[in-house]
C-alpha positions, 0 to 999 in steps of 0.5 A: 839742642841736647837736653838741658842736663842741669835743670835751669833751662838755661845755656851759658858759656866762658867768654874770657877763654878763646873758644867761649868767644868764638861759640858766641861769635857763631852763635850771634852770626847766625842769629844775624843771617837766620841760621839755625844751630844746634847747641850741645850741652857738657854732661850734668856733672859740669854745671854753672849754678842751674846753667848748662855750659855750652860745648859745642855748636853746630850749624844746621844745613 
């Protein structure tokens, strides 16, 4: 996981656009098959309230 730059400790993305649904959709298919993913994080200048939002992930191999 890239550093949380907003400093609430916490991840949040958009599920009303496309691409917020499918990272939700990997993110939640991976739990379920026990993969690990890495998330990566938008600069500290894009925040939601103390959140970082989510801008990509990564599977894990």
């Amino acid at each position: 996981m890239s550093d949380d730059t907003c400093g609430g400790g916490q991840w949040t993305g958009y599920l009303t656009s496309e691409a917020g649904a499918a990272q939700y959709s990997m993110l939640l298919s991976s739990v379920m098959a026990g993969k690990k993913v890495k998330i990566e994080g938008n600069s500290n200048v894009i925040c939601e309230g103390t959140s970082t939002l989510i801008r990509n992930i990564y599977l894990v191999f």
